[in-house]
MDAnalysis code that builds the backbone (N, CA, C; Angstrom):
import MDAnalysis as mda
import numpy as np

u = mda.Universe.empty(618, n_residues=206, atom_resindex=np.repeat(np.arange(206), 3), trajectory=True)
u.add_TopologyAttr("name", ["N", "CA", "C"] * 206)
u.add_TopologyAttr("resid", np.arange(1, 207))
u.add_TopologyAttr("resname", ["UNK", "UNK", "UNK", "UNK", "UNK", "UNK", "UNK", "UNK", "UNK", "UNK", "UNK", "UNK", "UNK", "UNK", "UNK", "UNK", "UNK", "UNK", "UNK", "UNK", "UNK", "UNK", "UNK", "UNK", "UNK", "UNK", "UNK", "UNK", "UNK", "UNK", "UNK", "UNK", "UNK", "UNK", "UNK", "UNK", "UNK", "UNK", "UNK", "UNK", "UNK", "UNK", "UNK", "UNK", "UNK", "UNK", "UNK", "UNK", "UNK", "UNK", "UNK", "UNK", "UNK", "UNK", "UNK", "UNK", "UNK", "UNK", "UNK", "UNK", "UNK", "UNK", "UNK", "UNK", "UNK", "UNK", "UNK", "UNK", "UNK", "UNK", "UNK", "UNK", "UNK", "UNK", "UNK", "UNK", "UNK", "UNK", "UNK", "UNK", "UNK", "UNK", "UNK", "UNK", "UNK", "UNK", "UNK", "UNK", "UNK", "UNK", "UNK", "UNK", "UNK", "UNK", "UNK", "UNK", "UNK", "UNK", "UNK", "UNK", "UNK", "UNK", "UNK", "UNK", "UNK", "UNK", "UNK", "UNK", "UNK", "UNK", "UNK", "UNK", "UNK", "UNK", "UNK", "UNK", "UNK", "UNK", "UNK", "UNK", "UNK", "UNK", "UNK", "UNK", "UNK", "UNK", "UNK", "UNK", "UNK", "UNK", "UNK", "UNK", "UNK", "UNK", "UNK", "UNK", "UNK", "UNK", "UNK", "UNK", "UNK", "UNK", "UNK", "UNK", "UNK", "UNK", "UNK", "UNK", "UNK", "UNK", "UNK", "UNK", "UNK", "UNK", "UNK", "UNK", "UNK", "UNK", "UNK", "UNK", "UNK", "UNK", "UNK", "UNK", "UNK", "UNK", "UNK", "UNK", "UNK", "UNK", "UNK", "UNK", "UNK", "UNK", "UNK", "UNK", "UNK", "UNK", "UNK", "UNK", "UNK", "UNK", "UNK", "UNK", "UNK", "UNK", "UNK", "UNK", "UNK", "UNK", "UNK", "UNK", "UNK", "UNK", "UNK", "UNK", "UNK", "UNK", "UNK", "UNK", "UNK", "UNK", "UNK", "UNK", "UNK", "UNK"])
u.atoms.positions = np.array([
    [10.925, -5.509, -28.113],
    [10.124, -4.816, -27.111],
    [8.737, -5.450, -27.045],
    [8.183, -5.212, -25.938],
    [6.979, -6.225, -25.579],
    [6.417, -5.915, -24.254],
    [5.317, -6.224, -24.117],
    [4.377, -6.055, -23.018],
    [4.411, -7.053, -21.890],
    [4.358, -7.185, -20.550],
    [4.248, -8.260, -19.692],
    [3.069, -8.328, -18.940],
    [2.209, -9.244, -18.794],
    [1.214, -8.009, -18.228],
    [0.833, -9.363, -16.829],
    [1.062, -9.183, -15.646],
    [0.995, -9.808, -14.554],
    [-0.390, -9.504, -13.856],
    [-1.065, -10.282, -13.118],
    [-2.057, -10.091, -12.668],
    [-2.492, -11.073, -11.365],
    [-3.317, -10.911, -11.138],
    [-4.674, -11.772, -10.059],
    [-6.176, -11.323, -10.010],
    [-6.616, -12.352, -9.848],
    [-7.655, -11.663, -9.369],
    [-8.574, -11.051, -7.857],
    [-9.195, -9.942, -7.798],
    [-9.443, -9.932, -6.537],
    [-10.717, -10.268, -6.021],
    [-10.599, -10.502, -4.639],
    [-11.964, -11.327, -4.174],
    [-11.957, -12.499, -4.487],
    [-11.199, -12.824, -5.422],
    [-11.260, -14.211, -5.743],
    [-11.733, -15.561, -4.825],
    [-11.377, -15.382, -3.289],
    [-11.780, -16.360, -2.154],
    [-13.461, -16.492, -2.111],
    [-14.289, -14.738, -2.775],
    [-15.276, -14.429, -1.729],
    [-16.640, -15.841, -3.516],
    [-15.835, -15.949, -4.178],
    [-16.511, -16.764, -5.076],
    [-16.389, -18.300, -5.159],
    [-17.423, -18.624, -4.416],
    [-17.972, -20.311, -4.193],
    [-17.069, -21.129, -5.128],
    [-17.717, -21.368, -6.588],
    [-17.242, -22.139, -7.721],
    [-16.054, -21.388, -8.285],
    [-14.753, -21.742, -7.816],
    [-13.659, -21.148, -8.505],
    [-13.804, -21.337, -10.551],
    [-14.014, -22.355, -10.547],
    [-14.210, -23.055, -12.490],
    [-15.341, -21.648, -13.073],
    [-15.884, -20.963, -12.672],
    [-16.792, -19.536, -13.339],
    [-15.648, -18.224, -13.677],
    [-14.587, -18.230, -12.824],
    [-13.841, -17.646, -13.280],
    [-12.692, -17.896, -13.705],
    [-12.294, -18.800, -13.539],
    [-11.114, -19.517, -14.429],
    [-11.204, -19.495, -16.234],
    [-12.450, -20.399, -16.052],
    [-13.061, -20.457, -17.564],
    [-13.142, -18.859, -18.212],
    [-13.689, -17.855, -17.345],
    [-13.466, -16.753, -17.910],
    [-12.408, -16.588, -18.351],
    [-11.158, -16.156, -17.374],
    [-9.885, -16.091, -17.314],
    [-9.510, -16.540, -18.594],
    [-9.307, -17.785, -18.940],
    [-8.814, -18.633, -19.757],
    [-9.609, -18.502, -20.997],
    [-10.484, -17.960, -21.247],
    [-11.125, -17.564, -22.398],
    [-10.715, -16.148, -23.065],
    [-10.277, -15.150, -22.290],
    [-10.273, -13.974, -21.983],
    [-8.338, -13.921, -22.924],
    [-7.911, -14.548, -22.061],
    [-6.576, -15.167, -22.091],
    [-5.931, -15.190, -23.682],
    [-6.970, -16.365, -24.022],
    [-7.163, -17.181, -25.402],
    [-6.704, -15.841, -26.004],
    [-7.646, -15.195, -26.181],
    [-8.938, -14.669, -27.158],
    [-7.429, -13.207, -27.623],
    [-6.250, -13.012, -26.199],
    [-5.358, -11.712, -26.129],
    [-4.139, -12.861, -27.090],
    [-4.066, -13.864, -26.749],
    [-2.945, -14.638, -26.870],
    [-2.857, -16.159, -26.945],
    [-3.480, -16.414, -28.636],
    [-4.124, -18.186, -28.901],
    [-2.935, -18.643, -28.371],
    [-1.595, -19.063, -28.731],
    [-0.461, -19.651, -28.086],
    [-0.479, -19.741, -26.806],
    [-1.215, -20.990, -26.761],
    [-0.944, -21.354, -25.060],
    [0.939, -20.894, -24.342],
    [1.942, -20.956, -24.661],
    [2.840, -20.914, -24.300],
    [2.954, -19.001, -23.689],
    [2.436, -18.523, -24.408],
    [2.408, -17.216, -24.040],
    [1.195, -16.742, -22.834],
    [0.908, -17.540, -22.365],
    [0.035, -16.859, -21.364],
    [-0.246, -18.253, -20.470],
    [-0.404, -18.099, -19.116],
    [-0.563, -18.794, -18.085],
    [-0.941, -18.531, -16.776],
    [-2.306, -19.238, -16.111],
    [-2.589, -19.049, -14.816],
    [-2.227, -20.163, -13.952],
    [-1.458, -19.344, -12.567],
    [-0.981, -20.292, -12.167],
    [-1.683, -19.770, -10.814],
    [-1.447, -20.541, -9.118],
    [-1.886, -20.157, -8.198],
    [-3.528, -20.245, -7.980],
    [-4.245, -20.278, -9.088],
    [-5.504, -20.627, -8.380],
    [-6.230, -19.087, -8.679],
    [-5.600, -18.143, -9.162],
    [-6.115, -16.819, -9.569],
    [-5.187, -15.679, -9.755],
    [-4.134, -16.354, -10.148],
    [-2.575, -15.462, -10.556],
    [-2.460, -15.516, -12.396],
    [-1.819, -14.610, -13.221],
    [-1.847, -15.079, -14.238],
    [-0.731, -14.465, -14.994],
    [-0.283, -14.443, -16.524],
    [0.383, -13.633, -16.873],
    [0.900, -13.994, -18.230],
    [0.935, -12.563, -18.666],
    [0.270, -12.865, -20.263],
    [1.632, -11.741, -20.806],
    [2.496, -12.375, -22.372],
    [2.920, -11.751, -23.290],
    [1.959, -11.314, -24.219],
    [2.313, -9.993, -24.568],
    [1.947, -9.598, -25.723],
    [2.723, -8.756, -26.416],
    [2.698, -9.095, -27.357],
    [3.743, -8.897, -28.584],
    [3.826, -7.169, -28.973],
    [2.433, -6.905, -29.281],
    [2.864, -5.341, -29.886],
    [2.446, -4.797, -28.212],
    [3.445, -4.059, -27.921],
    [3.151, -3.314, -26.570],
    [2.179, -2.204, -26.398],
    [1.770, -1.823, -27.666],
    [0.554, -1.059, -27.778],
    [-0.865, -1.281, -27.761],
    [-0.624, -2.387, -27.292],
    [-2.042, -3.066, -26.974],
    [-2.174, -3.058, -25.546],
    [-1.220, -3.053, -24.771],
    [-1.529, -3.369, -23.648],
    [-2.989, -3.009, -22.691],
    [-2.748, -1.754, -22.880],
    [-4.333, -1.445, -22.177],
    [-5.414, -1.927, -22.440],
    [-5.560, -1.643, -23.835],
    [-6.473, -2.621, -24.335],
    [-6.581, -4.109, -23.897],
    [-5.693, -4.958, -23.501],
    [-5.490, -6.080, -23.347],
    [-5.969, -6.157, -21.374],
    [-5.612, -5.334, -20.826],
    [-6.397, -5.146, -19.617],
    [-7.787, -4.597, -19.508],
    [-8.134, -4.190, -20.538],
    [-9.529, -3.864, -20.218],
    [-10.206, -4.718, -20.554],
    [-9.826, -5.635, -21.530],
    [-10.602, -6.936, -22.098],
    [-10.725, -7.683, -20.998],
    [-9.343, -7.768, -19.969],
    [-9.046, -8.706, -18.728],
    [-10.382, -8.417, -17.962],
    [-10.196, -7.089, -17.387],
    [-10.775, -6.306, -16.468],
    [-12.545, -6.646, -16.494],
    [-12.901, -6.101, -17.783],
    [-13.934, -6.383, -18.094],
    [-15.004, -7.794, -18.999],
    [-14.257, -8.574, -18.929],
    [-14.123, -10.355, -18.677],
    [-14.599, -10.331, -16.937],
    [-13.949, -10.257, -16.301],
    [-14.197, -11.117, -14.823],
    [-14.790, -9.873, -14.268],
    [-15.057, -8.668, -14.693],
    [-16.393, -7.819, -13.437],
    [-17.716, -8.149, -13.984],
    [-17.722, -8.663, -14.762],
    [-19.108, -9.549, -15.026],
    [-19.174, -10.356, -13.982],
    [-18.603, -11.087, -13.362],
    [-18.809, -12.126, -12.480],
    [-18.371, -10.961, -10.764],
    [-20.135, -11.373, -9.876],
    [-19.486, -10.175, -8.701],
    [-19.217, -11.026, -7.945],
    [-18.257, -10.567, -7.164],
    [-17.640, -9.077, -6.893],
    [-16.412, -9.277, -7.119],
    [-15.982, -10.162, -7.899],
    [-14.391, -10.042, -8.517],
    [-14.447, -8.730, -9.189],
    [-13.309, -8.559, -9.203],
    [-12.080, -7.641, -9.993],
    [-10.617, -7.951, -10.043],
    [-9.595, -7.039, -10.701],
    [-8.342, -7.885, -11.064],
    [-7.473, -6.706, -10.692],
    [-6.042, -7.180, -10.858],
    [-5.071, -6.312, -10.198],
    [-3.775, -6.804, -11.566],
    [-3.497, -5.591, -12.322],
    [-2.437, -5.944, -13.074],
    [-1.689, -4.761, -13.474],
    [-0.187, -5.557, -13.816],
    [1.118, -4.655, -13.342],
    [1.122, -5.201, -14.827],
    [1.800, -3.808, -16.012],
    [1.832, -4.123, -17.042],
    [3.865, -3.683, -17.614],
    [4.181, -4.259, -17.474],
    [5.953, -4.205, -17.614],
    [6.046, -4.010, -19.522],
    [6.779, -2.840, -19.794],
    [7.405, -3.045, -21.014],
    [9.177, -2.996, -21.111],
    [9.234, -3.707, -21.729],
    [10.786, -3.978, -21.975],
    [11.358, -5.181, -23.235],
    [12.206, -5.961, -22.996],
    [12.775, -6.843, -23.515],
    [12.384, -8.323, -23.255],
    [12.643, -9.203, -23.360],
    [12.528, -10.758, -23.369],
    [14.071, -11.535, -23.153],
    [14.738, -11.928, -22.600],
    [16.062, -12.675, -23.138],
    [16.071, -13.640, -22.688],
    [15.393, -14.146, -22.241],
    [14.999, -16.032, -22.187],
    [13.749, -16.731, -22.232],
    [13.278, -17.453, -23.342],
    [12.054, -18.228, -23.857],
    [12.073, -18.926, -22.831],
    [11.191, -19.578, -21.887],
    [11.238, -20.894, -21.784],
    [9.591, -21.773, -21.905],
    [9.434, -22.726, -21.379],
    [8.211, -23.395, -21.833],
    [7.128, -22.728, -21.108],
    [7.059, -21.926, -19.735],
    [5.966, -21.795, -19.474],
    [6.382, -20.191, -19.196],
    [5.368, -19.145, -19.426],
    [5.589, -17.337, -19.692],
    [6.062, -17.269, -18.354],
    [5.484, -17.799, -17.099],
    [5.811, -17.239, -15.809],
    [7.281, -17.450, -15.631],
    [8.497, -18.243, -16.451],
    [9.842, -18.484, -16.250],
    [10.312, -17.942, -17.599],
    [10.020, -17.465, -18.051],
    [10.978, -16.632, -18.834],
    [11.640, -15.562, -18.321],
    [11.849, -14.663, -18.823],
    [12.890, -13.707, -18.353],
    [13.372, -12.735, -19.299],
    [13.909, -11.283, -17.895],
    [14.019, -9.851, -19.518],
    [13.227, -8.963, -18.685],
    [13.582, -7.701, -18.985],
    [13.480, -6.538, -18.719],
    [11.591, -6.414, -18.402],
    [11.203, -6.453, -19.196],
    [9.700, -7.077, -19.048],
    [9.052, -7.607, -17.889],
    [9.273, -8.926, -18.229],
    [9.487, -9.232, -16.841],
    [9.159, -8.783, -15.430],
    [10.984, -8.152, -15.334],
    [11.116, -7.580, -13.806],
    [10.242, -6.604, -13.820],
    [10.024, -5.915, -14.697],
    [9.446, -4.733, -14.624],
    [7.529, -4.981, -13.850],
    [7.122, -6.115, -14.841],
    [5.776, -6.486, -14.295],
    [6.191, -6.813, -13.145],
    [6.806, -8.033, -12.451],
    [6.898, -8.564, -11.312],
    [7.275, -7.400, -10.750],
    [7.614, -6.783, -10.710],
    [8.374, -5.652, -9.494],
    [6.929, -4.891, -9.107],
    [6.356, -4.368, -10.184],
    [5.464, -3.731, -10.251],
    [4.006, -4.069, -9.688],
    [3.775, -5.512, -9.830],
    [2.759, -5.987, -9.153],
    [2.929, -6.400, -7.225],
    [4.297, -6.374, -7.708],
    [3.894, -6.511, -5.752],
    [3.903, -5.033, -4.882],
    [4.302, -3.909, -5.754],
    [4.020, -2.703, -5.660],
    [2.187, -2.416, -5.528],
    [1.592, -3.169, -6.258],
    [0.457, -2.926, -6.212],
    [-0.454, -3.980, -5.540],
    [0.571, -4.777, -4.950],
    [-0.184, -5.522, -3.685],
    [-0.427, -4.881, -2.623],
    [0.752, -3.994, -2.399],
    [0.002, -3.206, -1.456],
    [-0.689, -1.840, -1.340],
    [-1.040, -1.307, -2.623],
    [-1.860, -0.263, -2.421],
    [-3.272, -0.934, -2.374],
    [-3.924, 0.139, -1.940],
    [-5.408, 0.050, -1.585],
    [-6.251, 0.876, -2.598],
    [-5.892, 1.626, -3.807],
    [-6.411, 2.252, -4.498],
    [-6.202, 1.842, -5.744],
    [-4.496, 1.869, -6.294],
    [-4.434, 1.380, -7.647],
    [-4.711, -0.166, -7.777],
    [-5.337, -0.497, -8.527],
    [-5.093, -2.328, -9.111],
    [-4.369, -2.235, -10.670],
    [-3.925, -1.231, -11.399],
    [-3.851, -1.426, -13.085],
    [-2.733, 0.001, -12.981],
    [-1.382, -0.481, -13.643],
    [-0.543, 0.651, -13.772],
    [0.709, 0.025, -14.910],
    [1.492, 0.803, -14.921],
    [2.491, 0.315, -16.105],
    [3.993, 0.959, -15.072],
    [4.764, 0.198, -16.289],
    [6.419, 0.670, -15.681],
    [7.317, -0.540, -16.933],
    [8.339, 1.334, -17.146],
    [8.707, 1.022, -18.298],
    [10.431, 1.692, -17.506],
    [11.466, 1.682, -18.975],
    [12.708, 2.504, -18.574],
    [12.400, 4.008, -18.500],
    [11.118, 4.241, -18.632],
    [11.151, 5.861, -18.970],
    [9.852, 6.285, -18.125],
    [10.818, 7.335, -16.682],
    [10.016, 7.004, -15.771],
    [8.931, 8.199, -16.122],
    [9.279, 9.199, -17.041],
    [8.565, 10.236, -17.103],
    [7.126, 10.009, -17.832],
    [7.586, 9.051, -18.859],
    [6.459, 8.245, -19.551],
    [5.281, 7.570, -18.579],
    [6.230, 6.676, -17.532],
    [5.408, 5.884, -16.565],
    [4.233, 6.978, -15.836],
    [5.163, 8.444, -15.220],
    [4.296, 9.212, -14.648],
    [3.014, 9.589, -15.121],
    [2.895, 9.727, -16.242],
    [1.644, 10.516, -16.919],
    [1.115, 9.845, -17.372],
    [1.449, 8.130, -17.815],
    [0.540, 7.300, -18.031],
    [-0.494, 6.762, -17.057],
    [0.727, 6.806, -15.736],
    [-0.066, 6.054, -14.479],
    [-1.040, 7.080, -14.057],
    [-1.085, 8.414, -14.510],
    [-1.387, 9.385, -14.152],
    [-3.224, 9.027, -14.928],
    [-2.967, 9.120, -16.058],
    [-4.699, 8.449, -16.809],
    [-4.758, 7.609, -16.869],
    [-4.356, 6.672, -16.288],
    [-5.088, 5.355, -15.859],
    [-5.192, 5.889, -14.599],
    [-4.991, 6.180, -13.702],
    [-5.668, 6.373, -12.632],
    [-7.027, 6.782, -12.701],
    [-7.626, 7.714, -13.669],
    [-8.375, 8.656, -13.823],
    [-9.276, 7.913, -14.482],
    [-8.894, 7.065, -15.295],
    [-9.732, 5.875, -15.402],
    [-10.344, 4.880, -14.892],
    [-9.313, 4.598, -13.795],
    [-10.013, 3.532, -12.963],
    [-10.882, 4.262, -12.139],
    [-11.817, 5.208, -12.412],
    [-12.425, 5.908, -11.572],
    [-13.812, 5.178, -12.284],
    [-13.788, 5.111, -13.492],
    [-14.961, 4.324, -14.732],
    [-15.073, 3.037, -14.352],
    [-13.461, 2.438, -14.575],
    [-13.659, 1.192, -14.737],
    [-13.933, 0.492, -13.635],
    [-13.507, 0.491, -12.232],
    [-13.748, 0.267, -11.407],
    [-15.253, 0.205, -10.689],
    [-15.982, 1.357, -11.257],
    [-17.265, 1.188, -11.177],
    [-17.970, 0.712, -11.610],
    [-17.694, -0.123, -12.959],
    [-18.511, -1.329, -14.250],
    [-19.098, -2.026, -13.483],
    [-20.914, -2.192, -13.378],
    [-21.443, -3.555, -13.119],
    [-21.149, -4.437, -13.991],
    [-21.914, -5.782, -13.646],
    [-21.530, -6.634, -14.121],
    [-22.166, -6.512, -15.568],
    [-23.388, -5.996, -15.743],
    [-24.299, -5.211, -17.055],
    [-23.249, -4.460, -17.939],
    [-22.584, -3.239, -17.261],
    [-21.640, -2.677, -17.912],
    [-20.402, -3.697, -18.591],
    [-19.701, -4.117, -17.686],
    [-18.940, -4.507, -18.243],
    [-19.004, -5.685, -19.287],
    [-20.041, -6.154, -18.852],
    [-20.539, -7.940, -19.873],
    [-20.233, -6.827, -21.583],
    [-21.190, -5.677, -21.507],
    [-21.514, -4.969, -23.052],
    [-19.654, -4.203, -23.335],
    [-19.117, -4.017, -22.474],
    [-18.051, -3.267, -22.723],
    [-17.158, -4.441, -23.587],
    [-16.604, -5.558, -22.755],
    [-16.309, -6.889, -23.105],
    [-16.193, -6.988, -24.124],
    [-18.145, -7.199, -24.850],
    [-18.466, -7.563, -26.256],
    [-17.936, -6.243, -26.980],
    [-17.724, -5.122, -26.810],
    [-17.619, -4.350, -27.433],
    [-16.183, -4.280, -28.156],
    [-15.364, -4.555, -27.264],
    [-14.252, -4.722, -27.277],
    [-13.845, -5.978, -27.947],
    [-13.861, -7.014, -28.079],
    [-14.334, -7.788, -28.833],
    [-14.875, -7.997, -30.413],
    [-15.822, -6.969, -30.327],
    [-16.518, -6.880, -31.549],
    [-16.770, -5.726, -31.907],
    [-15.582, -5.043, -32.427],
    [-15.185, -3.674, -32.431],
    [-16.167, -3.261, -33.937],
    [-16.277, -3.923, -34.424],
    [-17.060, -3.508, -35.627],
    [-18.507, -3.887, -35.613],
    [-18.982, -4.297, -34.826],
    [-20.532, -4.555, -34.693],
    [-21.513, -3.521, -33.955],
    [-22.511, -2.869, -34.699],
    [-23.417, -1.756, -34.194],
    [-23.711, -1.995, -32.743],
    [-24.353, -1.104, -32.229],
    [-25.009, -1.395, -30.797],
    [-26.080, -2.709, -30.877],
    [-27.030, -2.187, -32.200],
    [-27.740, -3.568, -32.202],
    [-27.429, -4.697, -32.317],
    [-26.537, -4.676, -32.892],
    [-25.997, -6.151, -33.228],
    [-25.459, -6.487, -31.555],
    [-24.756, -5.956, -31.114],
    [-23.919, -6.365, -29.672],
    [-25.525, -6.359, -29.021],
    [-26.697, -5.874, -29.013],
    [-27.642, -6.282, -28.124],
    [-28.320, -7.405, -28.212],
    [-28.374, -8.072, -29.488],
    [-28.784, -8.954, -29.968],
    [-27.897, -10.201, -29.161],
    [-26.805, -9.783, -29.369],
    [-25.829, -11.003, -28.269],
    [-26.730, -11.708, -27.091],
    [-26.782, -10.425, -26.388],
    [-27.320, -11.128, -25.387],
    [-28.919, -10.964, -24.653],
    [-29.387, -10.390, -26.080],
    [-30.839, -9.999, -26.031],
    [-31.717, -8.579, -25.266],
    [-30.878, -7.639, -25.246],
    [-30.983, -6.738, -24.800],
    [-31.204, -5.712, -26.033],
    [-32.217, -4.584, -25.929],
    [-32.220, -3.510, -27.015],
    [-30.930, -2.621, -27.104],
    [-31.025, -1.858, -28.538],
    [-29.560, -0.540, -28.642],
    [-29.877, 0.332, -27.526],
    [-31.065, 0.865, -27.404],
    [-30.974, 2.020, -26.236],
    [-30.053, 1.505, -24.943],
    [-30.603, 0.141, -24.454],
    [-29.869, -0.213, -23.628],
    [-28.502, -0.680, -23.194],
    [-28.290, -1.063, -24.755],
    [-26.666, -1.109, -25.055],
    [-25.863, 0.383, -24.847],
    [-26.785, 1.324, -25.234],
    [-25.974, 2.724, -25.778],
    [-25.970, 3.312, -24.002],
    [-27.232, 3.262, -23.645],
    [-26.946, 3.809, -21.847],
    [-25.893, 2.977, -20.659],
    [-25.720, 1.758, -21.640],
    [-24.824, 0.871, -20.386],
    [-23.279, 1.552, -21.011],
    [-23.288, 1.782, -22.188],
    [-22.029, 1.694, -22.689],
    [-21.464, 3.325, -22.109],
    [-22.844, 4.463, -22.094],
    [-22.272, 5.599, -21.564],
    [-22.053, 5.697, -19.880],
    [-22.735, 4.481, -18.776],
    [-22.539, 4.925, -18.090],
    [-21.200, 4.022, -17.595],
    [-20.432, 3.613, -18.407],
    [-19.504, 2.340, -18.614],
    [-18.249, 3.418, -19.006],
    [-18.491, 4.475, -19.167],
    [-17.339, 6.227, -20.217],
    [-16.859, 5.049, -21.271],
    [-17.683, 4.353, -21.864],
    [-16.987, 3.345, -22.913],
    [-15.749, 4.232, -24.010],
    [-16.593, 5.094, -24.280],
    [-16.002, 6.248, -25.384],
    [-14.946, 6.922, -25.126],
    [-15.027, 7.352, -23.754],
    [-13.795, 8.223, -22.937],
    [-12.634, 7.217, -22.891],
    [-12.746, 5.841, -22.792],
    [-12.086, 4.708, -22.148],
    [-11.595, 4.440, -23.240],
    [-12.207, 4.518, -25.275],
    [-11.751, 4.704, -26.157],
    [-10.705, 5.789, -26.529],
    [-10.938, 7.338, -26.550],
    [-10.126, 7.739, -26.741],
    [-8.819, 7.646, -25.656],
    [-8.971, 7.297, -24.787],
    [-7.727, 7.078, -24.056],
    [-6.828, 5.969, -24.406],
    [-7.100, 5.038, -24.889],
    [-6.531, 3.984, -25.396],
    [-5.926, 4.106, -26.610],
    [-6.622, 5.320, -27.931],
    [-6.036, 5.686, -28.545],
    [-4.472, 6.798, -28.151],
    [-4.938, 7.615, -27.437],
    [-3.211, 8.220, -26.909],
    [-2.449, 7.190, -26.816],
    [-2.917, 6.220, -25.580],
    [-2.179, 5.389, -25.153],
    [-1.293, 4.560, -25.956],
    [-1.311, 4.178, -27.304],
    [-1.302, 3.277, -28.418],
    [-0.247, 4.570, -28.864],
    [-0.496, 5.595, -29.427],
    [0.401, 6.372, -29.661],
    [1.640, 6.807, -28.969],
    [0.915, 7.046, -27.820],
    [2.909, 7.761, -26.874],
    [3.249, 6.056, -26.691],
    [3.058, 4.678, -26.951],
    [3.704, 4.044, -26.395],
    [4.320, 3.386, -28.255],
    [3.468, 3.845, -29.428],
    [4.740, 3.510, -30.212],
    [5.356, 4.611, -30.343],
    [5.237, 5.724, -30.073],
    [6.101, 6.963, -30.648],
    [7.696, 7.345, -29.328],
    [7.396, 6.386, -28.020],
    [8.001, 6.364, -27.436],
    [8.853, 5.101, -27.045],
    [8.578, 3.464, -27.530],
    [9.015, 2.788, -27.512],
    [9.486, 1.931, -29.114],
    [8.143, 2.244, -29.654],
    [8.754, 1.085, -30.989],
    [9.669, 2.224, -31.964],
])
């Protein structure tokens, strides 16, 4: 069992120097999944990433998410498939497995809404309901991240064990200002949700 997690980015046209977000991308990428073989952008702002324990997934989109809303006015659109694997091959976008279909199916589902960009779909649709259900409720936060917010959310996420000061020091900013970006960012809310999330998805899949 395993995570698929399909994506693009959006706006992507309305940004001059495509190489500012790529390099993100591909750093971002790295950082979910060193094995180049497991993750790949293809298309010019398409991408798509294994990850192994499926309880990461969200987590693994918010790292996405909040990677490229630093850079405006991008944002990203990703369909997160759990299932199976039953064919390796050299590059993630041709493999194959329950996974998979599930992302691909799922992201062109969310090509055409105008509201969701970030949802899941699994065999268990009741699961899917109430997950898609708080992430929705989330993307009410995340969606609103400046590029301030999200740069500190990022590091946070990232550097899960480093004080506020220390993460301000990053990039030269004081704790107060770390601590007001991070609340108006629901950094905390966006935490405990990720903790459920991590739970109903091993207590319901692994």
């Amino acid at each position: 069992m395993l995570a698929v997690l399909t994506g693009d980015i959006i706006f992507s046209k309305q940004v001059a120097d495509a190489t500012t977000y790529l390099h993100t991308l591909e750093k971002v990428l790295k950082h979910l999944r060193t094995e180049s073989k497991y993750r790949e952008i293809y298309r010019g702002d398409s991408f798509q990433i294994e990850i192994e324990n499926p309880a990461l997934a969200f987590y693994s989109a918010m790292c996405i998410k909040a990677a490229l809303k630093q850079i405006k006015p991008l944002d990203v659109r990703i369909a997160i498939g759990f299932g199976e694997k039953t064919h390796t091959a050299k590059k993630v976008s041709q493999s194959n497995g329950s996974a998979f279909i599930r992302s691909g199916e799922l992201f062109e589902t969310l090509e055409n809404s105008l509201k969701q960009n970030l949802a899941i779909k699994s065999d268990n649709t009741i699961l899917d309901t109430e997950i898609n259900t708080y992430i929705n409720l989330a993307l009410i936060a995340m969606n609103a991240w400046t590029p301030g917010a999200a740069e500190i959310v990022y590091l946070s996420l990232l550097h899960p064990t480093k004080s506020q000061s220390e993460l301000g020091r990053l990039i030269n900013i004081k704790q107060n200002t770390v601590s007001e970006r991070l609340k108006r960012a629901y950094f905390e809310e966006l935490q405990q949700f990720d903790k459920i999330f991590r739970q109903k998805i091993t207590n319901e899949m692994l």
